[in-house]
Z-matrix of the N, CA and C atoms (Angstrom, degrees):
N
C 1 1.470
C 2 1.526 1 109.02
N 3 1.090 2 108.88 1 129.30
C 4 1.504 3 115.51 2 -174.05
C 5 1.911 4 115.51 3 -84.84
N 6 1.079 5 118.58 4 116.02
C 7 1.318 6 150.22 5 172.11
C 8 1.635 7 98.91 6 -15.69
N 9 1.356 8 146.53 7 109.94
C 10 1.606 9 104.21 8 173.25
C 11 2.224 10 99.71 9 -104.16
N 12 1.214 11 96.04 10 100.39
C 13 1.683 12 94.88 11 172.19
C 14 1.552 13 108.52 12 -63.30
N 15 0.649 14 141.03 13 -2.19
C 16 1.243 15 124.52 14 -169.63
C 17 1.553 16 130.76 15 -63.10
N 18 1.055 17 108.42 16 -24.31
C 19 1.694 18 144.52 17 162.98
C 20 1.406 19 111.51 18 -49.92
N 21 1.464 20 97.00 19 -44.48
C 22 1.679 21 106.68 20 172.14
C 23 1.260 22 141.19 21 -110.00
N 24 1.414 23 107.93 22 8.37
C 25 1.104 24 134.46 23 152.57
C 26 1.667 25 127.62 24 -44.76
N 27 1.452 26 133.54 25 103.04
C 28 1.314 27 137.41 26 -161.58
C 29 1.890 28 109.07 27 -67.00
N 30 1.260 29 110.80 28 121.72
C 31 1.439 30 99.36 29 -173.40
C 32 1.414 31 126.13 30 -19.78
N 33 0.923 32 132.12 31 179.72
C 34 1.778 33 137.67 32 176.01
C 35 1.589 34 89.81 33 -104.29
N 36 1.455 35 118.23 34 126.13
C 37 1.245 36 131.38 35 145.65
C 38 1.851 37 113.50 36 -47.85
N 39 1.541 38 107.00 37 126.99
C 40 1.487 39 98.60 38 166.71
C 41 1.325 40 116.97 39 -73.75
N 42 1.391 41 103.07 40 145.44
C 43 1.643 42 108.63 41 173.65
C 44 1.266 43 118.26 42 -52.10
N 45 1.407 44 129.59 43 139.32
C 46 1.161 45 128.32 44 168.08
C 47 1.741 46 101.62 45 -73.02
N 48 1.779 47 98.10 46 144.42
C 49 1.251 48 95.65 47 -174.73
C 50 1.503 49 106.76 48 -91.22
N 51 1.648 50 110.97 49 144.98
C 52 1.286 51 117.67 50 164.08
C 53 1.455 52 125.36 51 -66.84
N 54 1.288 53 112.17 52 156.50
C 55 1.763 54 114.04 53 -165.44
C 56 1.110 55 124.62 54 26.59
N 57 1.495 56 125.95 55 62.52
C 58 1.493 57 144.61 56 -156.32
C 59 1.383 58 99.10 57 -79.08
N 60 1.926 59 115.50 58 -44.28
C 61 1.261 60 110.03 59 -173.02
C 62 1.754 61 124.29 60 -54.95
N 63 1.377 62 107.26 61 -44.13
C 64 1.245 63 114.21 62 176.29
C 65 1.103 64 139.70 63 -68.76
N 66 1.871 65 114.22 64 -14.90
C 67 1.134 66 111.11 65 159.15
C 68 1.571 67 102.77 66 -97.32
N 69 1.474 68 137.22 67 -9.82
C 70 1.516 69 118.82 68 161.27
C 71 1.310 70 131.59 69 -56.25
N 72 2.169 71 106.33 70 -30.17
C 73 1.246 72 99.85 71 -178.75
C 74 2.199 73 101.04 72 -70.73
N 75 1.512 74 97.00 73 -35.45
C 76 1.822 75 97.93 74 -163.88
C 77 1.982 76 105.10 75 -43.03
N 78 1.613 77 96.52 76 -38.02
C 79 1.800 78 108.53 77 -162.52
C 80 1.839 79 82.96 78 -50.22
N 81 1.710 80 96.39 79 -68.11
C 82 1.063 81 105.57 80 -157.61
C 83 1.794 82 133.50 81 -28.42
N 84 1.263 83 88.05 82 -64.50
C 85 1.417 84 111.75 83 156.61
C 86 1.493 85 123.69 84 -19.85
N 87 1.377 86 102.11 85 -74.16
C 88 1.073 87 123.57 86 176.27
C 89 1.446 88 99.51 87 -52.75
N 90 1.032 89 145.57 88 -94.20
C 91 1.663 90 144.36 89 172.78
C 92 1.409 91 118.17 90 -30.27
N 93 1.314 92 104.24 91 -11.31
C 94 1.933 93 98.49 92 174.00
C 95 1.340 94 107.46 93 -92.13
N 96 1.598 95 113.40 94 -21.74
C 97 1.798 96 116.59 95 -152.89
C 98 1.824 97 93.37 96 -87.82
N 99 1.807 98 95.79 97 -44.26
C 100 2.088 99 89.55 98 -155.67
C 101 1.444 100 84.52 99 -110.22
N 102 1.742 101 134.37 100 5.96
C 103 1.512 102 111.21 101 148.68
C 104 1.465 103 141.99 102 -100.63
N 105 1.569 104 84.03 103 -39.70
C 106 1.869 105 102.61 104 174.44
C 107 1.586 106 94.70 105 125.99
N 108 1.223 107 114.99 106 153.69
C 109 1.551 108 115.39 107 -172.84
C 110 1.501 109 87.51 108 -79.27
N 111 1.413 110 129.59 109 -70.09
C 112 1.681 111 117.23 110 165.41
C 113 1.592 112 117.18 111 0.02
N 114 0.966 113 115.11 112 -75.02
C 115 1.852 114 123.93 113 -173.94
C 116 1.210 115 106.46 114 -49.64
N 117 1.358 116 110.09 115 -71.00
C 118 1.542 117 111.37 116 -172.92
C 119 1.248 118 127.54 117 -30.06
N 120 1.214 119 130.65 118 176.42
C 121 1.210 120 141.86 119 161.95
C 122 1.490 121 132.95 120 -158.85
N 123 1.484 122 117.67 121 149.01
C 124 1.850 123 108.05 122 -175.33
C 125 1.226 124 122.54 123 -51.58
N 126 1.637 125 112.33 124 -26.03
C 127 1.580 126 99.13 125 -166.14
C 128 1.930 127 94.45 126 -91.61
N 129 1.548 128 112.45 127 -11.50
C 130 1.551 129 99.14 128 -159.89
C 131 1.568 130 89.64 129 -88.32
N 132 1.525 131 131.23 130 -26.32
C 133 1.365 132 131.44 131 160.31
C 134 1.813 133 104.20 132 -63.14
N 135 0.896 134 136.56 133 -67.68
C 136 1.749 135 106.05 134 -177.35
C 137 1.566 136 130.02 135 -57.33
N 138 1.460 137 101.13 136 -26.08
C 139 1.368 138 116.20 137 165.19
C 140 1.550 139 112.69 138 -54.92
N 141 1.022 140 118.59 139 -39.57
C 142 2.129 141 136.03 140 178.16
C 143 1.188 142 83.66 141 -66.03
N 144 1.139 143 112.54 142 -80.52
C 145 1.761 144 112.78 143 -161.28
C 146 1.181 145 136.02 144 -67.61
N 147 1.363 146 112.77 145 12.97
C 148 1.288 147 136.14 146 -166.34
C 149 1.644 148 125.97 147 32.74
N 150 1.517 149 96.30 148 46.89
C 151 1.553 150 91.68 149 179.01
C 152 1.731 151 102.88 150 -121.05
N 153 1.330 152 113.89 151 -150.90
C 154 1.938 153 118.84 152 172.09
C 155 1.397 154 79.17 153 -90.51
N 156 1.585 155 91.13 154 176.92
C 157 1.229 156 137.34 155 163.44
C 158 1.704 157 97.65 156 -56.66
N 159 1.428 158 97.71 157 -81.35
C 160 1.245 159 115.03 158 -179.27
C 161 1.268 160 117.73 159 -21.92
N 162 1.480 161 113.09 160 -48.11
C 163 1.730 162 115.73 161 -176.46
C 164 1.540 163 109.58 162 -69.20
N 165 1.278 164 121.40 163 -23.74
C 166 1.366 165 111.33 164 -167.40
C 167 1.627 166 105.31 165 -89.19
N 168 1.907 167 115.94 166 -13.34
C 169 1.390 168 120.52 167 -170.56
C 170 1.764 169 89.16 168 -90.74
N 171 1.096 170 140.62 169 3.79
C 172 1.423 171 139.00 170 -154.20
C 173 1.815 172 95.09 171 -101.77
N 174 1.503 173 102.06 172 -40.52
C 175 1.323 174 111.28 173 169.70
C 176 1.657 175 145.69 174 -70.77
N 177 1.468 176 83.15 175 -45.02
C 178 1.623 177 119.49 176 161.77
C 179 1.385 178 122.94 177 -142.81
N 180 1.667 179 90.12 178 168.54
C 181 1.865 180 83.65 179 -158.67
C 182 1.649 181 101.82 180 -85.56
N 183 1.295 182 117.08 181 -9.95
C 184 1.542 183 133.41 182 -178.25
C 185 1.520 184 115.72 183 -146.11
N 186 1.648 185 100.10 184 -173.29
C 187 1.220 186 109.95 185 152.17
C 188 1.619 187 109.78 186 -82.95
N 189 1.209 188 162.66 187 -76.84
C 190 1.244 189 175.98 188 -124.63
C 191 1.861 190 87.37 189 -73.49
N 192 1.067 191 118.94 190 -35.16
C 193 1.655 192 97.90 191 -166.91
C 194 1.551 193 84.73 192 -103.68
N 195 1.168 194 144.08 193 -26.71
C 196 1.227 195 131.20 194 154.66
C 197 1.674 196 117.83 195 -42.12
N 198 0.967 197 110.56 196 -59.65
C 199 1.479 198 120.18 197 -172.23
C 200 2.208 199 106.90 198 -50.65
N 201 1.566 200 78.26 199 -42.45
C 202 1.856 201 93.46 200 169.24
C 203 0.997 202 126.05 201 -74.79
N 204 1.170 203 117.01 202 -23.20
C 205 1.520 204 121.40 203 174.23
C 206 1.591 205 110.44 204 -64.48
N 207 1.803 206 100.65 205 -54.04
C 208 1.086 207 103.91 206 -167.55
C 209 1.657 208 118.23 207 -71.91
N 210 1.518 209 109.90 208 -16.88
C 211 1.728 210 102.96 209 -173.43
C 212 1.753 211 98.77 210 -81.66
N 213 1.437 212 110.82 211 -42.36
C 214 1.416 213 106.92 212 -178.86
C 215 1.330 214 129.00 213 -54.87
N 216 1.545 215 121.78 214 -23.28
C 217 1.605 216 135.80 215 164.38
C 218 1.090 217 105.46 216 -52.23
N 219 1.469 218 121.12 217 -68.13
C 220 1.880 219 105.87 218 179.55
C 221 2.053 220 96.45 219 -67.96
N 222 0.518 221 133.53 220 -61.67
C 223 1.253 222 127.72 221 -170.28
C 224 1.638 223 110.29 222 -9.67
N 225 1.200 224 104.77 223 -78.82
C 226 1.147 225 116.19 224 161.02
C 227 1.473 226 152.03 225 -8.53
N 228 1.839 227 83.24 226 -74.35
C 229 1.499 228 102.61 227 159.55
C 230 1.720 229 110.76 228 -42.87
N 231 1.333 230 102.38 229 -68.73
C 232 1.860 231 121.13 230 -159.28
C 233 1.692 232 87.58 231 -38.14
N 234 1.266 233 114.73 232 -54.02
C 235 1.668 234 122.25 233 167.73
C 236 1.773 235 115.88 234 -11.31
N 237 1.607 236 74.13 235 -84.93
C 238 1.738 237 90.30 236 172.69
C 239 1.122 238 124.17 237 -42.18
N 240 1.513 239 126.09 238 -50.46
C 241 1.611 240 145.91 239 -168.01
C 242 1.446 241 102.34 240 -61.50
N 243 1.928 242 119.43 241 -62.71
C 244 1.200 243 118.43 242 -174.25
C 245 1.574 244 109.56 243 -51.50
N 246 1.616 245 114.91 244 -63.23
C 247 1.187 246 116.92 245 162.89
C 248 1.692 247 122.57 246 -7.96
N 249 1.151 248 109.22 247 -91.36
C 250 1.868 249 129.21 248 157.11
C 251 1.611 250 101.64 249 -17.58
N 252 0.985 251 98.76 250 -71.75
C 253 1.851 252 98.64 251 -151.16
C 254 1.813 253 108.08 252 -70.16
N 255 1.606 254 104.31 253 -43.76
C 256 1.576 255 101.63 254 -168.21
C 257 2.080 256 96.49 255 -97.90
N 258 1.276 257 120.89 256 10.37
C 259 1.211 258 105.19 257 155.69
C 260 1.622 259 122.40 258 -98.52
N 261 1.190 260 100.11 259 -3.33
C 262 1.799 261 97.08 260 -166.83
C 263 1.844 262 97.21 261 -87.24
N 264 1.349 263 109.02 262 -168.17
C 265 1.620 264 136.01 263 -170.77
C 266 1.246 265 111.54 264 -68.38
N 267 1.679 266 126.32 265 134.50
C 268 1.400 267 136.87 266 153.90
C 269 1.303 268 97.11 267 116.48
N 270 1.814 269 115.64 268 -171.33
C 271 1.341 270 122.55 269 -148.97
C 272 1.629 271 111.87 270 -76.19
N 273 1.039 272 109.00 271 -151.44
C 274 1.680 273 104.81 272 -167.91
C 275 1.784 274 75.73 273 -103.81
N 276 1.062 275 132.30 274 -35.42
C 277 1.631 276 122.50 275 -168.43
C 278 1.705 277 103.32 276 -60.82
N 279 1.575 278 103.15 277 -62.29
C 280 1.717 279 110.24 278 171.58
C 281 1.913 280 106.24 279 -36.43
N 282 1.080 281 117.10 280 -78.34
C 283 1.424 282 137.40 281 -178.96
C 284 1.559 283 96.84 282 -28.28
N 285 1.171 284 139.09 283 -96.66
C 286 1.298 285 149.51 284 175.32
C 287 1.685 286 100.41 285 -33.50
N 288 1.367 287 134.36 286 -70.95
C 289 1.481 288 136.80 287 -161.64
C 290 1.938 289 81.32 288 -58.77
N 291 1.394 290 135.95 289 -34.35
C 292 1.733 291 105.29 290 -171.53
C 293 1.747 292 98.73 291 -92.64
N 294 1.073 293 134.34 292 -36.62
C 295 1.239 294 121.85 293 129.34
C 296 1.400 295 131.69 294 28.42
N 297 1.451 296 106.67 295 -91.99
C 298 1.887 297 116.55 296 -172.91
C 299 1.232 298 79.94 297 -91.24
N 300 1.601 299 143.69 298 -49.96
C 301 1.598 300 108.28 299 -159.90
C 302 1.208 301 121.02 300 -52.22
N 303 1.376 302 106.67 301 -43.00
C 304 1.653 303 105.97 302 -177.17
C 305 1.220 304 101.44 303 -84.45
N 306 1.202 305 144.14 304 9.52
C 307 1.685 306 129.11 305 150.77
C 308 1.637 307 95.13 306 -70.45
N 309 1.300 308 126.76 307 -44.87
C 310 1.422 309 118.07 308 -161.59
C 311 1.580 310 92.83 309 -64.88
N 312 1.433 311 118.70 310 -69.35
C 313 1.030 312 110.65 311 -167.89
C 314 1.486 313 135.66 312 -41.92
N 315 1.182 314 113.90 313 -22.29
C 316 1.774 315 130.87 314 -170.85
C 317 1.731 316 83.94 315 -92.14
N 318 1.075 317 140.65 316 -45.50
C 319 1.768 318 136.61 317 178.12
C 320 1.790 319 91.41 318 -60.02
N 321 1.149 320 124.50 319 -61.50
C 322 1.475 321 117.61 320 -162.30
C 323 1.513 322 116.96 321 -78.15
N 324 1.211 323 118.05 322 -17.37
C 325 1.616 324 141.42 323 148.82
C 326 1.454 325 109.15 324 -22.15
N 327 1.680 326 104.90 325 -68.64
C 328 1.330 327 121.40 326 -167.31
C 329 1.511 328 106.70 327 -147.00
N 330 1.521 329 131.38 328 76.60
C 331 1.342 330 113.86 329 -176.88
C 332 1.439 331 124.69 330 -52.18
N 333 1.382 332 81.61 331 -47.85
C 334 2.117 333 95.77 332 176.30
C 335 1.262 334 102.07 333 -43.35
N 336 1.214 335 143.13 334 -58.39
C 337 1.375 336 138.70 335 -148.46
C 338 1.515 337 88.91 336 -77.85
N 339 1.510 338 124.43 337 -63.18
C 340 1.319 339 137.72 338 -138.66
C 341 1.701 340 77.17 339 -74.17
N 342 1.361 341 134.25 340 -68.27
C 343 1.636 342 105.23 341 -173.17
C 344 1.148 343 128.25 342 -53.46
N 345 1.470 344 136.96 343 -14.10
C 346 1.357 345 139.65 344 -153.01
C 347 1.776 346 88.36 345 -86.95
N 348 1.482 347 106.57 346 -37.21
C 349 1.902 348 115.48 347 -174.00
C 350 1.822 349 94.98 348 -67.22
N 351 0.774 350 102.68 349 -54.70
C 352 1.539 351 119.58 350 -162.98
C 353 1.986 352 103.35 351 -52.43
N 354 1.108 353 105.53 352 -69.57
C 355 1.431 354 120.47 353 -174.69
C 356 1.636 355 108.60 354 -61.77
N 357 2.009 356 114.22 355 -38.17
C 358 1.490 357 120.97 356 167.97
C 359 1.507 358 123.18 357 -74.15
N 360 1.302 359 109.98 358 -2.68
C 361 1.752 360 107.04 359 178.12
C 362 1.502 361 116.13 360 -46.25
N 363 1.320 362 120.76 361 -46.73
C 364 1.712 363 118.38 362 -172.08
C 365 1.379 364 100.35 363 -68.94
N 366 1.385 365 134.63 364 -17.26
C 367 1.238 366 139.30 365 -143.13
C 368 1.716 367 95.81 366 -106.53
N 369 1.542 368 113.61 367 -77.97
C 370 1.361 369 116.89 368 167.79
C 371 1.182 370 131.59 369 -58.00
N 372 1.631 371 108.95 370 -34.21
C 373 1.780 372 100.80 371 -160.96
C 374 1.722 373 110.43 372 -66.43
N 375 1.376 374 125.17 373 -17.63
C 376 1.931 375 114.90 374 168.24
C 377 1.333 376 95.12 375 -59.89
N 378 1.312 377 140.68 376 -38.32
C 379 1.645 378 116.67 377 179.97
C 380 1.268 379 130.97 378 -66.80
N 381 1.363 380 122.30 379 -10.15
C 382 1.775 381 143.93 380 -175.35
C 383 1.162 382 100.59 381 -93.63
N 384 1.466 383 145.30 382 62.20
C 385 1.393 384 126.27 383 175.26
C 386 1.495 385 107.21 384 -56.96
N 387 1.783 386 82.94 385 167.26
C 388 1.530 387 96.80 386 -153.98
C 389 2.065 388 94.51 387 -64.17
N 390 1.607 389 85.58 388 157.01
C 391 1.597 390 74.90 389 173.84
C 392 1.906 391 88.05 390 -163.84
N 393 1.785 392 93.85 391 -177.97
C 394 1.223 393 93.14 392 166.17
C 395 1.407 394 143.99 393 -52.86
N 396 1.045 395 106.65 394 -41.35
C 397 1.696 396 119.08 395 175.36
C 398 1.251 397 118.71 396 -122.22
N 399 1.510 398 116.06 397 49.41
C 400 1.257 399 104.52 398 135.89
C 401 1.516 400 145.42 399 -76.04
N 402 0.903 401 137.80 400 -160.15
C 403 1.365 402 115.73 401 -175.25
C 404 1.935 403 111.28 402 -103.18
N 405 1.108 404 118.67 403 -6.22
C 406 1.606 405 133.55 404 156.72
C 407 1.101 406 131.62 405 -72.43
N 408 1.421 407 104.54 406 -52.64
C 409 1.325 408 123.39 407 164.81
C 410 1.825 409 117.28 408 -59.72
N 411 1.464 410 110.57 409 -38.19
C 412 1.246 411 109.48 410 160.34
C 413 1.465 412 139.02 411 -43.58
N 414 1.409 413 86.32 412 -54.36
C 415 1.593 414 121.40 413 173.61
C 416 1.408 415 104.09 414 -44.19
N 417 1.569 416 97.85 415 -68.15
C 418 1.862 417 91.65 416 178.99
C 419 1.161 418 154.80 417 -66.15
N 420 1.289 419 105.96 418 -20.57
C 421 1.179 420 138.86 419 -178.55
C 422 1.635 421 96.60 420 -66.36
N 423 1.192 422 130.82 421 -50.91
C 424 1.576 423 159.98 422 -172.37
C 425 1.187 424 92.08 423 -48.03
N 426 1.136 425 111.36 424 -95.57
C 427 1.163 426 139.12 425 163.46
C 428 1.430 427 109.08 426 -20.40
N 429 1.336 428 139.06 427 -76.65
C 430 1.279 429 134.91 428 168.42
C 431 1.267 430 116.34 429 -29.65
N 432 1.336 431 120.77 430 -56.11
C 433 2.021 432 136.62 431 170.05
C 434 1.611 433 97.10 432 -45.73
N 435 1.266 434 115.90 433 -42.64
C 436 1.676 435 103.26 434 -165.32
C 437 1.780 436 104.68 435 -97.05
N 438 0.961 437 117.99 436 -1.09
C 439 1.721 438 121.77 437 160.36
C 440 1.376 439 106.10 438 -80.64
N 441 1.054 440 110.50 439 -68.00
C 442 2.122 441 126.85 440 164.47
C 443 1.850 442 102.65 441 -17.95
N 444 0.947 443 103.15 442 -63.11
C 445 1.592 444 131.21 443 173.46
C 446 1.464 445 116.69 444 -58.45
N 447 1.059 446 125.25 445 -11.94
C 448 1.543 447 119.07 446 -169.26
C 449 1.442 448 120.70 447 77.76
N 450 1.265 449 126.12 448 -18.26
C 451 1.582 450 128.94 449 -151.25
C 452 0.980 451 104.69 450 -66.45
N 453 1.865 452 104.97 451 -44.22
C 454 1.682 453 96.47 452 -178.42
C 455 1.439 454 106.92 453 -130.95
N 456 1.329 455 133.47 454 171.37
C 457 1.792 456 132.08 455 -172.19
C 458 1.164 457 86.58 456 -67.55
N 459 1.719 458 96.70 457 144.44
C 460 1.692 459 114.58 458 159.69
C 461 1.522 460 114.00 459 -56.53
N 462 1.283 461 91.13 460 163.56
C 463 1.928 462 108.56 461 -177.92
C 464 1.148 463 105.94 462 165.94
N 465 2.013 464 112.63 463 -166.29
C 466 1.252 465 118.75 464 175.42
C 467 1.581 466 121.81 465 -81.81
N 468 1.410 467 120.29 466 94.56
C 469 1.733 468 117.91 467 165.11
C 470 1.451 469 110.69 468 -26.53
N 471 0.982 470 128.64 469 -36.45
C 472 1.766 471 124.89 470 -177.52
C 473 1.232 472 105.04 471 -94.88
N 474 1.424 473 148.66 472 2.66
C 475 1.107 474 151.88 473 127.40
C 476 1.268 475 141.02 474 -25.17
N 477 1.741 476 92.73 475 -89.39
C 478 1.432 477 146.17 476 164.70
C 479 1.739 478 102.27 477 -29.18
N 480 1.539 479 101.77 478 -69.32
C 481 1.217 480 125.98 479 169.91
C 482 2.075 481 134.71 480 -50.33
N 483 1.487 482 88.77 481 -42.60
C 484 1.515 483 96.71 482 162.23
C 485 1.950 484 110.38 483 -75.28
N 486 1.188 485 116.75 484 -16.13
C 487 1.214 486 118.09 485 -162.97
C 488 1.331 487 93.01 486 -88.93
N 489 1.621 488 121.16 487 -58.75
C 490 1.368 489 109.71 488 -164.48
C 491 1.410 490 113.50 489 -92.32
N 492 1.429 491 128.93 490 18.68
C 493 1.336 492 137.54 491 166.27
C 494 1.686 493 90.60 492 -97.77
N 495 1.240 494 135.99 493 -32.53
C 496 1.275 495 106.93 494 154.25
C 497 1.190 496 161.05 495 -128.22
N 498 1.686 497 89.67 496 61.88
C 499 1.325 498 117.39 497 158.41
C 500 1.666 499 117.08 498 -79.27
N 501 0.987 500 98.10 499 -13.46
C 502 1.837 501 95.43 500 174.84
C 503 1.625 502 112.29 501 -123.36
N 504 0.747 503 116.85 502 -3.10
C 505 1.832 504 128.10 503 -170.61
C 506 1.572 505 93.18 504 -101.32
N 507 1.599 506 123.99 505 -31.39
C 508 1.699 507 107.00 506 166.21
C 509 1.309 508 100.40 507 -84.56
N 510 1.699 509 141.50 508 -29.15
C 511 1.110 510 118.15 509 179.53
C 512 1.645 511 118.22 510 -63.94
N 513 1.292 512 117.51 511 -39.33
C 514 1.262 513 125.03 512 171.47
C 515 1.481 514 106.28 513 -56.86
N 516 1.477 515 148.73 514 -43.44
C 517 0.931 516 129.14 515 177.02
C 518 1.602 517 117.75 516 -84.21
N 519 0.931 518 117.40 517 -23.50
C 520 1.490 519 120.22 518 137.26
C 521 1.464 520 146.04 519 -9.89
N 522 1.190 521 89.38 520 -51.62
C 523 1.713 522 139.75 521 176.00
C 524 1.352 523 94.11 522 -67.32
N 525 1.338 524 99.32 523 -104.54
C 526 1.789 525 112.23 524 165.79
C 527 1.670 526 119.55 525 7.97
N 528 1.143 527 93.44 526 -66.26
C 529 2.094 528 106.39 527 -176.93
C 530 1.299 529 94.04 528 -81.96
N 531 1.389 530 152.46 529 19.14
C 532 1.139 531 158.73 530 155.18
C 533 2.254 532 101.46 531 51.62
N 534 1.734 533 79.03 532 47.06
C 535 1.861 534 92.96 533 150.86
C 536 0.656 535 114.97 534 -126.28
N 537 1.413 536 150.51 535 56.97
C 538 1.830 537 164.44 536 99.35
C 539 1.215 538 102.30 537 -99.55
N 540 1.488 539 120.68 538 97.10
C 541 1.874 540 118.42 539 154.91
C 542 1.368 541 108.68 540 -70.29
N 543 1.693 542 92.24 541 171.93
C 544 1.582 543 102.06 542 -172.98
C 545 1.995 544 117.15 543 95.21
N 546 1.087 545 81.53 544 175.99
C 547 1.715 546 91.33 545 176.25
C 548 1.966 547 97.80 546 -81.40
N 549 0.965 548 114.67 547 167.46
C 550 1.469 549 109.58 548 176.05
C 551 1.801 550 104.16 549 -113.57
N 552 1.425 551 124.82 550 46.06
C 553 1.185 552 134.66 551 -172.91
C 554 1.651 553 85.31 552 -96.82
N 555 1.883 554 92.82 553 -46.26
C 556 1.953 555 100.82 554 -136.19
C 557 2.009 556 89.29 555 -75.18
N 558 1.565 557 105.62 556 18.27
C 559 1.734 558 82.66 557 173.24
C 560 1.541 559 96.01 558 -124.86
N 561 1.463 560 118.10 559 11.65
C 562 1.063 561 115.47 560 -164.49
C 563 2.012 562 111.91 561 -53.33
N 564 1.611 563 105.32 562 -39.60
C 565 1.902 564 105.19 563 174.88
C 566 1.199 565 110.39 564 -27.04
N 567 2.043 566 111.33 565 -61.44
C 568 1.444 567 125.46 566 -127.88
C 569 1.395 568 81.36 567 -82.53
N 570 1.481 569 132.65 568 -30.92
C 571 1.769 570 135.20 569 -161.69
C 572 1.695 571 102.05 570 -91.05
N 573 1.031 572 113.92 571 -13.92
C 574 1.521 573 117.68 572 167.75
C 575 1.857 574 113.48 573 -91.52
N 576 1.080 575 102.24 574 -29.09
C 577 1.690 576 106.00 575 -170.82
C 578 2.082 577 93.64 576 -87.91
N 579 1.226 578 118.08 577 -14.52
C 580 1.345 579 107.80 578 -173.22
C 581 1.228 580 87.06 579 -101.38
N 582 1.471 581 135.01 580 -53.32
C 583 1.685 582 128.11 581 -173.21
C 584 1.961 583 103.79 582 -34.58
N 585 1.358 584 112.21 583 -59.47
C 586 1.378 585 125.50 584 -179.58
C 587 1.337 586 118.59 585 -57.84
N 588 1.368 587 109.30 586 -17.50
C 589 1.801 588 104.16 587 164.98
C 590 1.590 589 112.32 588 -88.43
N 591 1.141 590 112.41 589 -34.76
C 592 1.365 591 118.51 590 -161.17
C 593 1.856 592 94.34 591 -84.75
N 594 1.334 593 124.99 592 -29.36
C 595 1.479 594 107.93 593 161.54
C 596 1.889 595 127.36 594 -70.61
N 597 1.678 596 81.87 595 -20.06
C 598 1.521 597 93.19 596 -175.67
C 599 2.039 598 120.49 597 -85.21
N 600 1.642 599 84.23 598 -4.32
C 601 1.211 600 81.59 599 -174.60
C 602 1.913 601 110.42 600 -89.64
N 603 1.459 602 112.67 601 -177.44
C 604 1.264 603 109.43 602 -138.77
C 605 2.074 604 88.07 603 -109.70
């Protein structure tokens, strides 16, 4: 008669899940955008993402440096992009029109991500001290070179700059409350032809 161990057999450990991070940041996300980083919580983000607790503390030491991690990644980028677009070749119209496209495009890339940055700015940006490459500081500096330059009438660079960064940062939130349909590429002209008035104006 055969023995049946099975009775005594020590539970099965669950598998640790593979690529835990990437679906912790997706849960996350998702629970930062339609709850509020407030609401959320670690276990209701590993619970989304179907991993432990444990796996999501393996990555980060919380939610709050999660939440930072994730606004400062696009942060960043937009950095890079302004950088790219308003330092390279041709007129201030060219310069600015590659500009917002690739702002649209990096929003239509990843909306989830790109609103979670968008809607967290009052929230994160005191943790970004000011520095060289952020993406404002870019802006102005630019902007300052092309007053310096004649291109466009003198004024305030930190102005100038809050004005025509939001000409596309209300369309993007715009977006968000789903009153602009569509991808936000296909308005990218009309958000380049208003950026260029509002530097051009006096």
């Amino acid at each position: 008669m055969t023995r049946n161990t099975s009775a005594s057999k020590p539970p099965a450990k669950k598998a640790r899940a593979r690529n835990a991070r990437p679906k912790i940041e997706r849960a996350a996300l998702k629970l930062f955008v339609h709850e509020g980083v407030d609401a959320a919580t670690t276990r209701e983000i590993a619970e989304k993402a179907g991993v432990s607790e444990g796996a999501l503390y393996r990555h980060y030491k919380g939610k709050d440096q999660l939440a930072l991690s994730l606004f400062m990644e696009t942060h960043n980028r937009l950095g890079q992009m302004m950088q790219e677009a308003l330092s390279g070749d041709g007129s201030l119209e060219e310069k600015v029109h590659a500009a917002v496209k690739a702002y649209c495009e990096l929003a239509d890339e990843d909306f989830l991500l790109f609103s979670f940055h968008l809607v967290s700015l009052n929230r994160y940006l005191p943790y970004d001290k000011r520095r060289e490459d952020d993406p404002v500081s870019i802006t102005e500096r630019i902007i300052d070179g092309l007053m310096s330059e004649g291109i466009i009438p003198k004024g305030d660079p930190a102005l100038k700059a809050a004005m025509a960064l939001g000409v596309v940062m209300q369309a993007g939130q715009n977006k968000i409350y789903n009153r602009l349909p569509g991808l936000l590429v296909q308005h990218a002209d009309a958000m380049a032809r208003a950026v260029v008035a509002v530097l051009k104006s006096e």
